[in-house]
N, C-alpha and C positions, 0 to 999 in steps of 0.2 A: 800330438799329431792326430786327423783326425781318424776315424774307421777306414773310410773310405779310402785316401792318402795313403796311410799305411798299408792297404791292400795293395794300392797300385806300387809301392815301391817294391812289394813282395814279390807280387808278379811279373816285375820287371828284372828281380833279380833269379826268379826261375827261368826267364827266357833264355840269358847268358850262365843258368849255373850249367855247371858238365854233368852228369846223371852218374858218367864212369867212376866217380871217386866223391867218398865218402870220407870225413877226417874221424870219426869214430865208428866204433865195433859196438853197439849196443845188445842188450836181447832183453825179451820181452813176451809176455805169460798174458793170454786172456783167454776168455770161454767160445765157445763154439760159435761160428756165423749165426746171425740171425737178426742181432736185436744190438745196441749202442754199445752194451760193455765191450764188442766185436769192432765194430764201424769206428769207431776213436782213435784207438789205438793201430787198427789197420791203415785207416787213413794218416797216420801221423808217421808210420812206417815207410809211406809211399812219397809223403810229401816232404818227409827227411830225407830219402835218399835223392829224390831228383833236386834239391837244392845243394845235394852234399853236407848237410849236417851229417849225419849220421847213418850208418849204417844198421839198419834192426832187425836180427832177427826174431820174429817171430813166432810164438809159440800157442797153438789154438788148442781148442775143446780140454783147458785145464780147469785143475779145482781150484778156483780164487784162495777159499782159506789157505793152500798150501803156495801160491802165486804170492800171496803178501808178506808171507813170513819170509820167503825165499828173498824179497826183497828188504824187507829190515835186518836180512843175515846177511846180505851183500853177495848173496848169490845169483840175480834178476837185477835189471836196472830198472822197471818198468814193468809195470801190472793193474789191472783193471781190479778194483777195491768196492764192494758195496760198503756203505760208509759203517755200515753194522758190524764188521768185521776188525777194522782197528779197532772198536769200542772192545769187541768182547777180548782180545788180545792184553787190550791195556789192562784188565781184569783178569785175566789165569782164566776166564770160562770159556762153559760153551766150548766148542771143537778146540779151544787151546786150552781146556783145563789140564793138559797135562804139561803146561808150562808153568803152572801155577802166578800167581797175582804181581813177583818181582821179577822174573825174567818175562812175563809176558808184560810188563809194563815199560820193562829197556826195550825189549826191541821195537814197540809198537811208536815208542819217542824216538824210534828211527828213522818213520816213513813221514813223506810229504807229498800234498796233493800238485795235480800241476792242471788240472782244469774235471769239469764235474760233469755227468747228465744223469737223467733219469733212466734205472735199469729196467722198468717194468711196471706193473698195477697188478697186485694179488686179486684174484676172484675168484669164485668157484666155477667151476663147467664140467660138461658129460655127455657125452653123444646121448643122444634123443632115446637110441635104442636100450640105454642102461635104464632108462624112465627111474631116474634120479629125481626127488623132487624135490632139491635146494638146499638151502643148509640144517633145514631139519632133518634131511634124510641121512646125515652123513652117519648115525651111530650102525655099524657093524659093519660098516660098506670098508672096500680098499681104495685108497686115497692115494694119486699119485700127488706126494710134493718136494720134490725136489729131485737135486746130484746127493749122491751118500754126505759129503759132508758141506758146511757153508751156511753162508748168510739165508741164501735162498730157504732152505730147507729150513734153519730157526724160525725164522718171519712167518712161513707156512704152517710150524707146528703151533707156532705163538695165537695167531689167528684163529685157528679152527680150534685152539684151545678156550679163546675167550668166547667165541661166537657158538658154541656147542658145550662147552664145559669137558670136553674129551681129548682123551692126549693120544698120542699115538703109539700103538700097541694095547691099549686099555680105552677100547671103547670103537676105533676103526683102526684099520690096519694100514699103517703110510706103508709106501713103496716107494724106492727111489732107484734112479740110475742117472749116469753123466748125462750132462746136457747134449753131446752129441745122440745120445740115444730115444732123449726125451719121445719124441712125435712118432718113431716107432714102435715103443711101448704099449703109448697112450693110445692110438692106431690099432693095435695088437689086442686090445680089448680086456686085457687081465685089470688093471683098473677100473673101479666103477666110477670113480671122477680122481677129478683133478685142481689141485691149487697151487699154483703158479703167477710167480711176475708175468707181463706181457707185455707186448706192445701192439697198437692198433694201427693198420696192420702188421704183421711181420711174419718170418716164413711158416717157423712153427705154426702157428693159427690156422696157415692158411694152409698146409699140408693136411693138417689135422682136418677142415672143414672138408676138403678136397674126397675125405673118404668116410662124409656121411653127415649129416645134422646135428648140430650140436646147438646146445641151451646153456647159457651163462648167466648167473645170479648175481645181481648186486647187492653188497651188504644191507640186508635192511637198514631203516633208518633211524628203528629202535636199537641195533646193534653198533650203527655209527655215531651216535650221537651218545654212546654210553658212556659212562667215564672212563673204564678201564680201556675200553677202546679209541678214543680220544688220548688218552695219555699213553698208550703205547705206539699211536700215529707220529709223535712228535717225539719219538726216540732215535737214538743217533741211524741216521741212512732212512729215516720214515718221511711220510707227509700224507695227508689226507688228498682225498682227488676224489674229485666230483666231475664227469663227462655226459653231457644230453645222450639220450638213447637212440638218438635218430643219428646224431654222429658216428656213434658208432654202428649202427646200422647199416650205414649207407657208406661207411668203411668196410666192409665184412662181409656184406651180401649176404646171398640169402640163402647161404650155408649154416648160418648162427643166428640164433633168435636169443634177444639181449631181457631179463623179466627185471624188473623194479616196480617198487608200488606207486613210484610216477613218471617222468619223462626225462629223470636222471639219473645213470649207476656212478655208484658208490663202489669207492674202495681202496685201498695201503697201495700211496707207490712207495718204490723202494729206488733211493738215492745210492750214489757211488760217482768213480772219479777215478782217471789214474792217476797211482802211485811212484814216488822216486825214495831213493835213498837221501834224507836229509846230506849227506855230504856227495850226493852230483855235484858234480861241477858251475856257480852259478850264471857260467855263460852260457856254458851246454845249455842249461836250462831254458836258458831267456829265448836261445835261438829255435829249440824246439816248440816251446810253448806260442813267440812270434811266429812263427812257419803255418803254425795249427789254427791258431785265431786270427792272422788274414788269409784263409784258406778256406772261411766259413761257412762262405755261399757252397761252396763245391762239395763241402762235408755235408751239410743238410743235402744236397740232392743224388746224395748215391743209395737213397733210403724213403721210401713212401710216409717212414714216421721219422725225416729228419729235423720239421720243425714243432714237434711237441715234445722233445725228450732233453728240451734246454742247455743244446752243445753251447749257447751263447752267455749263460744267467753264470757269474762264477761265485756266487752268494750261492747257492744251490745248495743245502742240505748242511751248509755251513753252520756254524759255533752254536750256541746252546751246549747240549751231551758232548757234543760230536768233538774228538780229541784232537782230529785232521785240521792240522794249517797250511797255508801255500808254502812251497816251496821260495826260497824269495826269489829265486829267476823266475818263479810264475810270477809272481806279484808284477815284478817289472814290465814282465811282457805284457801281462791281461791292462795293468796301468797308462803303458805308453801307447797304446791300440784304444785306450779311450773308457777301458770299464772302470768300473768301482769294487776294490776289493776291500771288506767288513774288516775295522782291524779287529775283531777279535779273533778273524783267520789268517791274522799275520803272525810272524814268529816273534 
């Protein structure tokens, strides 16, 4: 069937579904409004219940690392997964080293992905008044990167480790707090910069711009192009990203001035997707996963960054490292809607 088709039959059965009655109880874990790991799963919550798939409750401003495990213990049916996070699971490290290498590898062979987007693009930035002056400046400064624990916060430390040679606590000092508290923190001034996924636009930024000038670095080009930075781009939940400066200029306004040493920044997105428990049910699945991908148009536009953050691409940050397969009600659905699903992300 084609994209198209399959919308309209969708549509057609949202007109006649009842909104009153939902055939399942679901609940479901993701981080704070703002940015797509938010916008997915909300919207998959709204457009499950008025079709009556499912009922979801929703659970906002969580810590994914603890969101994913809840769902491979079968305590969450549904959670928002930067792709970096099942990787370090399946390994005992990182925020699960205290499950060590064979219980964090059972439960991680628990989860299943049911569709993908982009969570963000690490940079560095710092209100004008910190007179920060890039990524050379970062040795003794306080660096906000991240929630206390997660993907986010690895990626961040990872980064400004290879790009600086400094770790945090030994050389600057990270700070972190939950993602609901991020923008007033960073606002708050105790930070002298910050390194963070983002999205262009989205609230955070534009809060943030809202109270005062800020300046954002692009990875130099000698720092992107290096090896070790290259091969930690194309690590599970990574990918390189290269955007023109006037794009994002002329996104942002003229509360942000974007520096690179030409007319494109540079920098680590960070991939993810939500998560199910390999043993949902694989009708539940089909019908959810259906509901959400002819529903497309309407998900890209409840968000200024709906079409750069690839709610449509279900190859997205797939197979190489990455441990994450579709769940197979995903497969079916993203399938019979007309995508291509990689079998190395089938089960």
């Amino acid at each position: 069937m084609s994209k198209s088709l399959f919308a309209g039959a969708l549509a057609s059965a949202i007109a006649v579904a009842s909104p009153a009655f939902a055939q399942q109880n679901l609940t479901a874990e993701t981080a704070s409004a703002g940015g797509a790991t938010h916008l997915a799963p909300s919207h998959l919550t709204e457009i499950a219940g008025t079709l009556g798939i499912a009922n979801i409750q929703l659970a906002e401003g969580q810590t994914l690392t603890n969101s994913i495990q809840n769902v491979a213990e079968g305590k969450t049916d549904i959670a928002s997964a930067p792709h970096i996070l099942p990787f370090l699971m399946s390994r005992g490290v990182g925020p699960y080293g205290s499950l060590g290498a064979e219980k964090g590898a059972e439960l991680a062979s628990n989860l299943r992905s049911i569709y993908p987007y982009t969570l963000g693009i690490f940079f560095l930035f710092a209100f004008d008044s910190k007179d920060v002056g890039g990524w050379d400046d970062v040795e003794g400064r306080t660096i906000f990167n991240g929630p206390p624990r997660g993907g986010a916060l690895t990626n961040a430390r990872s980064i400004i480790q290879i790009a600086t040679g400094l770790q945090d606590g030994e050389g600057y000092t990270g700070m972190q707090a939950n993602w609901g508290q991020a923008a007033t923190v960073i606002i708050g001034g105790e930070p002298d910069a910050v390194v963070l996924p983002e999205l262009f636009p989205n609230t955070r930024l534009s809060t943030i711009g809202s109270a005062g000038k800020v300046t954002a670095w692009s990875m130099p080009i000698e720092l992107y192009e290096s090896e070790a930075m290259q091969k930690y781009m194309v690590s599970p939940g990574a990918a390189p990203t290269e955007i023109p400066v006037a794009t994002l200029q002329a996104a942002m306004g003229d509360s942000w001035t974007f520096v690179s040493e030409d007319a494109t920044f540079r920098g680590m997105a960070t991939i993810g997707g939500d998560v199910v428990h390999k043993d949902m049910d694989e009708q539940l699945v089909y019908d959810l996963v259906s509901a959400y991908v002819a529903s497309m148009d309407d998900l890209k536009a409840k968000a200024p960054f709906g079409e750069t953050v690839n709610f449509d691409n279900p190859s997205l940050g797939m197979c190489g490292l990455n441990p994450m397969k579709y769940h197979k009600g995903a497969v079916r659905a993203w399938e019979d809607a007309g995508y291509d699903i990689p079998d190395c992300a089938e089960e």
